[in-house]
C-alpha positions as a Markdown table, in Angstrom:
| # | Residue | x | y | z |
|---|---|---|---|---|
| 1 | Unk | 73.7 | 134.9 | 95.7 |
| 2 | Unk | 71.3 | 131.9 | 96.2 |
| 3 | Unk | 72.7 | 130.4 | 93.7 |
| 4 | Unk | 76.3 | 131.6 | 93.1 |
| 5 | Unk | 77.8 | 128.1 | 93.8 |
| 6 | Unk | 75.9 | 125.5 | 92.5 |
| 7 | Unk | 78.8 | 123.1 | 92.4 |
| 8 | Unk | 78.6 | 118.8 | 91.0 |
| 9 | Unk | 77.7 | 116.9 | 93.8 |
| 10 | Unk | 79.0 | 113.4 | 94.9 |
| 11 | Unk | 77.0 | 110.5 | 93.8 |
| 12 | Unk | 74.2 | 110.0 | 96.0 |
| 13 | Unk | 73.1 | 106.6 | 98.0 |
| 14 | Unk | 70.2 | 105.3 | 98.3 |
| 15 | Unk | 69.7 | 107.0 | 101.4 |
| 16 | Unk | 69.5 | 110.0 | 99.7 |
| 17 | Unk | 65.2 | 109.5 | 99.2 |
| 18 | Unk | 64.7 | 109.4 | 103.0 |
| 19 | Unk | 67.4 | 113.0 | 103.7 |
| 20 | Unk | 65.3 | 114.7 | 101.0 |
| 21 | Unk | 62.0 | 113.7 | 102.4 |
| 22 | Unk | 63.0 | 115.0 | 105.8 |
| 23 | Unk | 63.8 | 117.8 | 103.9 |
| 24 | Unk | 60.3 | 118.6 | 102.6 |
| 25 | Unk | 59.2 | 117.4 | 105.3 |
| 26 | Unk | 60.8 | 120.1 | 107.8 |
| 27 | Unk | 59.9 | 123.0 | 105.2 |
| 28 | Unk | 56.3 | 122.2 | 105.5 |
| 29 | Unk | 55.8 | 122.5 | 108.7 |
| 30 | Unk | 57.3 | 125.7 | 109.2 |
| 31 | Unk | 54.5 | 126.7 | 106.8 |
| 32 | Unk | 51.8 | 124.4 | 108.7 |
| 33 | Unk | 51.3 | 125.9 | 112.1 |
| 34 | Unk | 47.9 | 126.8 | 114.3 |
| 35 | Unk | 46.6 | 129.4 | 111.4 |
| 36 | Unk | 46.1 | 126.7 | 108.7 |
| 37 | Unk | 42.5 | 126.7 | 109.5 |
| 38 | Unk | 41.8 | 129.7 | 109.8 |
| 39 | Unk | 40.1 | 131.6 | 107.3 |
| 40 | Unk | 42.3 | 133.4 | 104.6 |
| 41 | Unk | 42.1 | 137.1 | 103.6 |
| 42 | Unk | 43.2 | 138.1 | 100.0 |
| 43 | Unk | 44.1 | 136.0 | 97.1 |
| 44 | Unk | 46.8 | 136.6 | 93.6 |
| 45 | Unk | 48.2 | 133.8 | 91.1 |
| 46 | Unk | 51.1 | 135.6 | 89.9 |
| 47 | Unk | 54.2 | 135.1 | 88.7 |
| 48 | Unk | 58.0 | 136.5 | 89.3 |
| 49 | Unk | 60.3 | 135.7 | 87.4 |
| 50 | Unk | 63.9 | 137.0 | 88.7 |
| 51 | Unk | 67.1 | 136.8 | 87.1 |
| 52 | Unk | 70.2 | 137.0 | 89.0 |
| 53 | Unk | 73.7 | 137.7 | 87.8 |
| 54 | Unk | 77.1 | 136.6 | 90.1 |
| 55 | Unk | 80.5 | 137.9 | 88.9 |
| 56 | Unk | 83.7 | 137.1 | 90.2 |
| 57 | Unk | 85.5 | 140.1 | 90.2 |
| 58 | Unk | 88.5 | 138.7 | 92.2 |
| 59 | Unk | 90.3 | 135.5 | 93.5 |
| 60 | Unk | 87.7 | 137.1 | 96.8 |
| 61 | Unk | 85.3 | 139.8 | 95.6 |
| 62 | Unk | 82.4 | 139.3 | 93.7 |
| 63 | Unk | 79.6 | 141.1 | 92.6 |
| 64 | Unk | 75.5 | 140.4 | 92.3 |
| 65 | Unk | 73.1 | 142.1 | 89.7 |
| 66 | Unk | 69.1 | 141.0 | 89.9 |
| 67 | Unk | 66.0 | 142.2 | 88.3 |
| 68 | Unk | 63.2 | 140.6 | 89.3 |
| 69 | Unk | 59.7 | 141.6 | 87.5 |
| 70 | Unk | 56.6 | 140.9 | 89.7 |
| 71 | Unk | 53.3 | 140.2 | 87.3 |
| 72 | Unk | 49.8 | 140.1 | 90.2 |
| 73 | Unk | 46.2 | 140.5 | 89.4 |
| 74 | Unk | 46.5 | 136.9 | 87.9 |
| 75 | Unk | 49.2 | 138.0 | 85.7 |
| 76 | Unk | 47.6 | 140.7 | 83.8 |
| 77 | Unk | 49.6 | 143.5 | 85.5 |
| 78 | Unk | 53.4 | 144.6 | 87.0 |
| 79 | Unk | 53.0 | 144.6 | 90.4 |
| 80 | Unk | 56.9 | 145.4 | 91.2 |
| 81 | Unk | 60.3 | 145.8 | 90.0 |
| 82 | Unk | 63.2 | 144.3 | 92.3 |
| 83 | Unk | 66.7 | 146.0 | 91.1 |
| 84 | Unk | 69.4 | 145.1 | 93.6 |
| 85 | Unk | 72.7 | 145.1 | 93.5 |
| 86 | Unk | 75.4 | 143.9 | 95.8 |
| 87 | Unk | 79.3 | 143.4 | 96.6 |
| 88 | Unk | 80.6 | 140.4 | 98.5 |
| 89 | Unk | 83.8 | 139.5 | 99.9 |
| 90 | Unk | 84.6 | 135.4 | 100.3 |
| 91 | Unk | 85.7 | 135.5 | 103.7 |
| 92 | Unk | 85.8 | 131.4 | 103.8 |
| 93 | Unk | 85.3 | 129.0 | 101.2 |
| 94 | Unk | 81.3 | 128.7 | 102.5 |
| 95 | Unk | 80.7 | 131.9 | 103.9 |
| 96 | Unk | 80.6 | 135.4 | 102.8 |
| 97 | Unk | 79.7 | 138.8 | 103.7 |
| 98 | Unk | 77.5 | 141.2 | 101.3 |
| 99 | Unk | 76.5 | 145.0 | 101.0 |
| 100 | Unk | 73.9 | 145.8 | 98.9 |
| 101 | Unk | 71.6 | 148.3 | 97.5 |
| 102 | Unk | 67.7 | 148.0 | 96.2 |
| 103 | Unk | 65.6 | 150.0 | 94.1 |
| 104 | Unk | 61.8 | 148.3 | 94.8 |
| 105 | Unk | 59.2 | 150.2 | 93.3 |
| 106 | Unk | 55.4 | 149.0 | 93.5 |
| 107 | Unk | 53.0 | 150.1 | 90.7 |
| 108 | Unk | 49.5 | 148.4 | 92.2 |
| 109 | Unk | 47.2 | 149.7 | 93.2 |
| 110 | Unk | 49.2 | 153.0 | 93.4 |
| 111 | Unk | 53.0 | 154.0 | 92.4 |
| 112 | Unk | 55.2 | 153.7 | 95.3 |
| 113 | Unk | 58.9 | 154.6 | 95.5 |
| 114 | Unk | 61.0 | 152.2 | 97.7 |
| 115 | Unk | 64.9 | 152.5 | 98.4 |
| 116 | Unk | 66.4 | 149.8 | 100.6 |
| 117 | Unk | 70.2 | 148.9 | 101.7 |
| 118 | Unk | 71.2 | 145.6 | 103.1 |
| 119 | Unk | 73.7 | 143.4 | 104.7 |
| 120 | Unk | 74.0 | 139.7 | 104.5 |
| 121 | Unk | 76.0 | 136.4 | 105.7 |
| 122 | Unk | 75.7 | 133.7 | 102.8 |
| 123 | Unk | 76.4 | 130.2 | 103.4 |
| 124 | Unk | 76.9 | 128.0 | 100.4 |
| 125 | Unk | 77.8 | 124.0 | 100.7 |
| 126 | Unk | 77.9 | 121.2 | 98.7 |
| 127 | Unk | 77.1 | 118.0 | 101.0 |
| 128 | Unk | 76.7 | 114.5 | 99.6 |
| 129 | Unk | 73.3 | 114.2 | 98.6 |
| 130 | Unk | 72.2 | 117.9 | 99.1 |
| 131 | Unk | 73.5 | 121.5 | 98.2 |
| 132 | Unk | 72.5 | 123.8 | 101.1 |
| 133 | Unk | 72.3 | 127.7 | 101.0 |
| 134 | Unk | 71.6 | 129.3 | 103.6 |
| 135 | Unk | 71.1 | 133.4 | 103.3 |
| 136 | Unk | 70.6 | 135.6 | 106.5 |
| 137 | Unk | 69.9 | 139.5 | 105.5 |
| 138 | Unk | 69.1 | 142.8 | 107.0 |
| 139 | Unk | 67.1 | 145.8 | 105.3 |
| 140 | Unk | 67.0 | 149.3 | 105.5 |
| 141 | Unk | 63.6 | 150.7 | 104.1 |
| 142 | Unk | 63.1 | 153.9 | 103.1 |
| 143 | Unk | 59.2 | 153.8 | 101.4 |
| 144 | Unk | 57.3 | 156.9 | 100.4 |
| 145 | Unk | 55.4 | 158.0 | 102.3 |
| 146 | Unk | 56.7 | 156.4 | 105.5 |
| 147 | Unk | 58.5 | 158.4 | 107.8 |
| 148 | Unk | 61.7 | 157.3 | 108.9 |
| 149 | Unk | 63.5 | 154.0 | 108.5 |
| 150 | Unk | 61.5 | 150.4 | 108.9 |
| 151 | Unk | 64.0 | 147.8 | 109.4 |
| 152 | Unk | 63.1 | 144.0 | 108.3 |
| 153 | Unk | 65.3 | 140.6 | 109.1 |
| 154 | Unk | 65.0 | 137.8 | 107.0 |
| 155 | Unk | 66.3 | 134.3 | 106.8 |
| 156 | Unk | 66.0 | 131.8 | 103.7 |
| 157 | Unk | 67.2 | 128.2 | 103.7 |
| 158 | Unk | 67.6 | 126.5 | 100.6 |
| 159 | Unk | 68.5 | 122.7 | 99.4 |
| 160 | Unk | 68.9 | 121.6 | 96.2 |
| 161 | Unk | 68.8 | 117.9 | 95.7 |
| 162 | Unk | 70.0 | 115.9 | 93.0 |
| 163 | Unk | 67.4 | 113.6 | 91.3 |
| 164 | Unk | 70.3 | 112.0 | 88.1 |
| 165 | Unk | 73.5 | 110.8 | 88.0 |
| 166 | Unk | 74.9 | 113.5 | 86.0 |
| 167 | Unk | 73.4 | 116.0 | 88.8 |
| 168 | Unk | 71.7 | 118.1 | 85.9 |
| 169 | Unk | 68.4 | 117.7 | 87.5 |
| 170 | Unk | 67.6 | 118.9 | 90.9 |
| 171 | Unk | 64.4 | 119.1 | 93.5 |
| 172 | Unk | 64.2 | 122.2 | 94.8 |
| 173 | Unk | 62.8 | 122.7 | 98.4 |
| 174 | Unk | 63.2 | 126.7 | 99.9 |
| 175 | Unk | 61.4 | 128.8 | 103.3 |
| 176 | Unk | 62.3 | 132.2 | 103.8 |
| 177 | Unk | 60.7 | 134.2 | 106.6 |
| 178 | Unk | 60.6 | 137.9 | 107.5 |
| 179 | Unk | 60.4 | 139.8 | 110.3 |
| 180 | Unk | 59.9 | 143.5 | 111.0 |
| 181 | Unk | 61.7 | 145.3 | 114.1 |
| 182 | Unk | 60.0 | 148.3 | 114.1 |
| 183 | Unk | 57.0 | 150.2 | 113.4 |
| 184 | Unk | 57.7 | 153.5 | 111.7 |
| 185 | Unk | 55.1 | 156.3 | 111.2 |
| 186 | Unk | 52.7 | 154.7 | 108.2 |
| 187 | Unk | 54.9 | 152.0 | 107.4 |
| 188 | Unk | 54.9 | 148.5 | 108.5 |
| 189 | Unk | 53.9 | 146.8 | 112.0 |
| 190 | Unk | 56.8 | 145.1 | 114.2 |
| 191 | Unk | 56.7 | 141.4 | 113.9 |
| 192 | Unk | 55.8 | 138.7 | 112.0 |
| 193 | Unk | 55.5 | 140.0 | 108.1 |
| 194 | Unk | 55.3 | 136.6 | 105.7 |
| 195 | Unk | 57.1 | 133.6 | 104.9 |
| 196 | Unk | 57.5 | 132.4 | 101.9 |
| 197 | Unk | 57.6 | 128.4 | 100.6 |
| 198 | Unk | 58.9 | 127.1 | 97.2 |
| 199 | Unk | 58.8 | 123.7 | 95.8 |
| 200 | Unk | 60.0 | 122.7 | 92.3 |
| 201 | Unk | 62.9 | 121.8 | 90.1 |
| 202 | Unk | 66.5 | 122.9 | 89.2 |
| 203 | Unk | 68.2 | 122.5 | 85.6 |
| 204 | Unk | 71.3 | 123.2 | 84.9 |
| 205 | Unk | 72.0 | 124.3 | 81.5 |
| 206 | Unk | 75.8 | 124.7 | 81.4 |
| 207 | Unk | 78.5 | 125.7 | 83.9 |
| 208 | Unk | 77.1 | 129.4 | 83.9 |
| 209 | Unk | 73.8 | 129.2 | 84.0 |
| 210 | Unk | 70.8 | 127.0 | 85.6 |
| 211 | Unk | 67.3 | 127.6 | 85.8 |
| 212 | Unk | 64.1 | 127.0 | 88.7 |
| 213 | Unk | 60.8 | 126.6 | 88.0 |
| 214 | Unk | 57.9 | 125.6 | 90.4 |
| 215 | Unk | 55.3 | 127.0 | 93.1 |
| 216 | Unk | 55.8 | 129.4 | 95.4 |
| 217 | Unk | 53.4 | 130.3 | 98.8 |
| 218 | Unk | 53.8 | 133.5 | 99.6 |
| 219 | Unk | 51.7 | 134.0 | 103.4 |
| 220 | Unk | 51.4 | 138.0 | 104.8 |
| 221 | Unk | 50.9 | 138.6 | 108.4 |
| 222 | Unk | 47.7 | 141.0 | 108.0 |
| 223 | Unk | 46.4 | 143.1 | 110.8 |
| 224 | Unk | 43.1 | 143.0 | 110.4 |
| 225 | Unk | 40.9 | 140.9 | 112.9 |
| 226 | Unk | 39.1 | 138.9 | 110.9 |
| 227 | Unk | 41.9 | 137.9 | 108.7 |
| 228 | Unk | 45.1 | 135.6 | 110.1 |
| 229 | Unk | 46.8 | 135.9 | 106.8 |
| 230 | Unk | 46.7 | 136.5 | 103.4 |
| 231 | Unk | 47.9 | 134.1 | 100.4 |
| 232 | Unk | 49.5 | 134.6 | 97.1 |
| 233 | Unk | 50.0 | 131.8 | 94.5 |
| 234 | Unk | 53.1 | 132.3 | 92.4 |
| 235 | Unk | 54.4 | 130.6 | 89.8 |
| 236 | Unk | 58.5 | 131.3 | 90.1 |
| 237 | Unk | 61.2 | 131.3 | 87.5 |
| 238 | Unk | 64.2 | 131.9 | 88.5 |
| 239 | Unk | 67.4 | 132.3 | 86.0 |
| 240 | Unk | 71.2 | 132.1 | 87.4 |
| 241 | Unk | 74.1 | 133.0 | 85.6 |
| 242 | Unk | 77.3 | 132.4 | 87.1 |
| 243 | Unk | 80.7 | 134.2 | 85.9 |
């Protein structure tokens, strides 16, 4: 979905430097903020390494397919398993509506079962010097042992900018923040629950299929007192393949 239309761009001007440093620029401060000096809890280098699958099923409907693998403990262990799936209707020719299904099941530092379903609004749009996605998405949790439902909103923005004629290369700059909006029984606290920050670069290898590759911050709203937040350090891959 984040990548289901990763279209040629125009030729960018020279102007196209200062847009993407605004860019980068605006991402890292919604990272930046009062807490940056505060001390940090937890620490993991890990990596994820999702791939993601869009079908066109119709001149409108398409379908999504992603497994995502999640290797903690600096990459010794599987930490997770995404599987989600997902059918969206192309309402316009940027936007589009999605209902979707997850199977999320954590194995560190105990097995946990988590079921989750989800509705989304994708915006997709090729701009002169920048290809913006924007994703706005709304989960239904079901997480043993939790009782009842926790619901989480997040939001992701996305640019991709071009960095060669031929647009195969691309800079990558991406935020996405959660937030819960309840507390259930054992399960997560209402409010702030991470953000997430990626930097790196885009290939694309042919007309189905590109590839990401850079650093990702991943920072958790804790509760504990003496702890603002925790950090992870991941190294994301990210495959796309495009029918």
């Amino acid at each position: 979905m984040i990548h289901q239309a990763s279209k040629t761009l125009n030729r960018s001007s020279p102007s196209g430097g200062t847009t993407t440093l605004i860019f980068v620029l605006f991402f890292l401060s919604l990272i930046i903020g009062p807490n940056a000096t505060a001390h940090a809890g937890s620490k993991d280098f890990q990596l994820w390494a999702p791939v993601y699958l869009t079908l066109s099923l119709s001149e409108k409907v398409r379908g999504w397919y992603e497994v995502q693998p999640r290797f903690g403990n600096n990459i010794s262990q599987i930490n997770q398993l995404l599987l989600r799936t997902a059918l969206g209707y192309q309402v316009t020719k940027h936007w589009s509506l999605w209902q979707g299904y997850a199977w999320t099941p954590s194995f560190e530092p105990g097995f946990i079962s988590e079921n989750r379903t989800f509705q989304q609004i994708l915006y997709v749009h090729d701009y002169p010097r920048v290809n913006i996605v924007s994703r706005t998405r709304l989960e239904q949790r079901w997480i043993q042992p939790v009782r009842g439902t926790a619901v989480r909103f997040r939001t992701l923005l996305r640019g991709r900018f071009p960095l060669d004629d031929a647009r195969v290369w691309g800079l990558v700059v991406q935020d996405e923040i959660f937030f819960n909006f309840n507390s259930p029984t054992n399960g997560p606290e209402a409010g702030l629950d991470q953000n997430r920050f990626f930097l790196g670069l885009n290939r694309k290898i042919n007309e189905h299929m590109s590839v990401d590759g850079g650093y990702q911050l991943q920072k958790i709203n804790t509760e504990e007192p003496e702890f603002v937040d925790d950090f992870n350090h991941l190294l994301l891959l990210q495959f796309f393949l495009n029918w």
